[in-house]
C-alpha positions in Angstrom: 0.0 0.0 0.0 3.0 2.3 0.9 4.5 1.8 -2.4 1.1 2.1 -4.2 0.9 5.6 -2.4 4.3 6.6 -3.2 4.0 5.7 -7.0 0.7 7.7 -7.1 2.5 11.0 -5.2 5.5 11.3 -7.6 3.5 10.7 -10.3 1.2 13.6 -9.6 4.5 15.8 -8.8 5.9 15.0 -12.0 8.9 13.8 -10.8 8.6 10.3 -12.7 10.7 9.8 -15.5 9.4 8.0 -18.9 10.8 4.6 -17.7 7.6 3.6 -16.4 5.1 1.6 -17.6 1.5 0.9 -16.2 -1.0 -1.6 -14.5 -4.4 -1.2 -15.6 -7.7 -2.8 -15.7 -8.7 -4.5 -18.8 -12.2 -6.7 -19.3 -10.0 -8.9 -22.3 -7.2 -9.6 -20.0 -9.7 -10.6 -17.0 -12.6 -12.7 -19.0 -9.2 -15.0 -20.3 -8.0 -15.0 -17.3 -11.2 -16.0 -15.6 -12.1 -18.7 -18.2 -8.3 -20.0 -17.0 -6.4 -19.5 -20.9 -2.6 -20.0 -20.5 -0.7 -18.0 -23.0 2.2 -19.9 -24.6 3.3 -16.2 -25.1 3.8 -15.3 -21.0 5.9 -16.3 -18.6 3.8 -16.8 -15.3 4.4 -15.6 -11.8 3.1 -15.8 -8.4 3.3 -13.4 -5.5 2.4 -14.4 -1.9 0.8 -17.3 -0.9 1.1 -20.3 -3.4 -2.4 -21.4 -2.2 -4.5 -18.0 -3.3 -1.3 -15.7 -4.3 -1.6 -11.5 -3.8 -1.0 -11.4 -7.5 -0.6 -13.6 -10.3 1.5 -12.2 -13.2 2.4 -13.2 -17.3 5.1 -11.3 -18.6 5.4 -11.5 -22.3 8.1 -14.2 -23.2 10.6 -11.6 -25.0 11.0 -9.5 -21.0 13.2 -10.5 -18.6 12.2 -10.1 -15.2 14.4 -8.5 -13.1 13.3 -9.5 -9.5 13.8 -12.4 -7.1 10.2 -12.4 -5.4 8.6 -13.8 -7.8 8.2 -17.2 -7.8 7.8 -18.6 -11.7 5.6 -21.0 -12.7 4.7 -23.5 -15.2 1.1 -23.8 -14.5 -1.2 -26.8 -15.7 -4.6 -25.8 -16.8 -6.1 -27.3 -13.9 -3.0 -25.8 -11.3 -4.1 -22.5 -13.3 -7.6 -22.6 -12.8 -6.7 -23.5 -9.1 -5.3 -20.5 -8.6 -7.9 -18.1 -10.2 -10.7 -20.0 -8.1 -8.9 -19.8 -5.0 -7.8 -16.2 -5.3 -11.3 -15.1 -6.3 -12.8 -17.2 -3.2 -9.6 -15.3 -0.9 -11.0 -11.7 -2.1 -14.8 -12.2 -1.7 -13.8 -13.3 1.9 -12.7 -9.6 2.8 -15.4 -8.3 0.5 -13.3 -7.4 -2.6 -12.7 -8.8 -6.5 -10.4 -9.8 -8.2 -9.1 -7.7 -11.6 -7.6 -8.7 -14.8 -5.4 -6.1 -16.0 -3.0 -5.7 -19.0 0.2 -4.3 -18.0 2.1 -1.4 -20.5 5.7 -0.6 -21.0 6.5 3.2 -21.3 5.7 3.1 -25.0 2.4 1.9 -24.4 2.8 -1.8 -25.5 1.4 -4.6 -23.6 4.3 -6.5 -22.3 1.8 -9.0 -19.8 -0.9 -9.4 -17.8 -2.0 -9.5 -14.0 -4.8 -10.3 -12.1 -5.4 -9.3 -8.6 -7.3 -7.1 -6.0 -6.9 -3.5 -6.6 -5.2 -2.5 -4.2 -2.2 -4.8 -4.8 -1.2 -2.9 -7.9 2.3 -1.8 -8.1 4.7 0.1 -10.8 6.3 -0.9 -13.3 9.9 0.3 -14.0 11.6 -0.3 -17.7 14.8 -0.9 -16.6 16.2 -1.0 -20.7 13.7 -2.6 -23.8 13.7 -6.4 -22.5 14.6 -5.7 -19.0 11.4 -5.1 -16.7 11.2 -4.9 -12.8 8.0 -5.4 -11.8 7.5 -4.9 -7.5 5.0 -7.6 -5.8 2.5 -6.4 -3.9 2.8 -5.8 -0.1 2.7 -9.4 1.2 -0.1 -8.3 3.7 -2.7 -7.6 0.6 -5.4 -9.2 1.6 -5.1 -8.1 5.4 -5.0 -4.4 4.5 -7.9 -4.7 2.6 -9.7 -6.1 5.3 
């Protein structure tokens, strides 16, 4: 939430640079997600609980991603639609939903896709044009939504 806060303050204050890209929701992105496709284009992460993770992420083969806190996975479609059930069930216990969002590069071009509760979101930082980090949400998401 801090770092959700943060992101928004600079970015009102103009003291962002063009090196980041964007999070944001996108009824495509969430009706695949929710009918559990897997993209042989994305690279799939998880952050959080492996049960009903804070976030689940696919970042767009040709990225690297530049963070150790994701865990990567190689999901099965039934693993996959494990995890969409189980984070959907996780938010409508603290009275919240889940979102499919496609996630932008500072260019504009969808590099991935995500798919959490709101308030998990997090910035995106271009670190050169196949280098990405992308922070994972506060590992108290669902508690501070609560």
């Amino acid at each position: 939430m801090v770092v959700l806060l943060m992101f928004s303050c600079l970015s009102c204050t103009g003291l962002l640079t063009g090196r980041y890209g964007t999070i944001t929701p996108d009824t495509k992105v969430a009706k695949a997600l929710e009918s559990f496709q897997i993209s042989a284009d994305l690279n799939y992460y998880i952050s959080g609980a492996d049960h009903y993770p804070n976030a689940l992420m696919g970042l767009n083969k040709k990225y690297t991603l530049d963070s150790v806190l994701w865990k990567k996975i190689n999901p099965s479609p039934l693993r996959f639609r494990e995890l969409i059930l189980n984070m959907q069930v996780r938010a409508r216990q603290i009275g919240e939903f889940q979102y499919g969002c496609a996630i932008f590069d500072n260019k504009g071009n969808q590099i991935g896709t995500w798919y959490s509760i709101l308030l998990a979101g997090t910035p995106v930082l271009m670190k050169d044009d196949q280098h990405v980090e992308i922070y994972t949400p506060d590992i108290d998401t669902y508690m501070s939504a609560e």
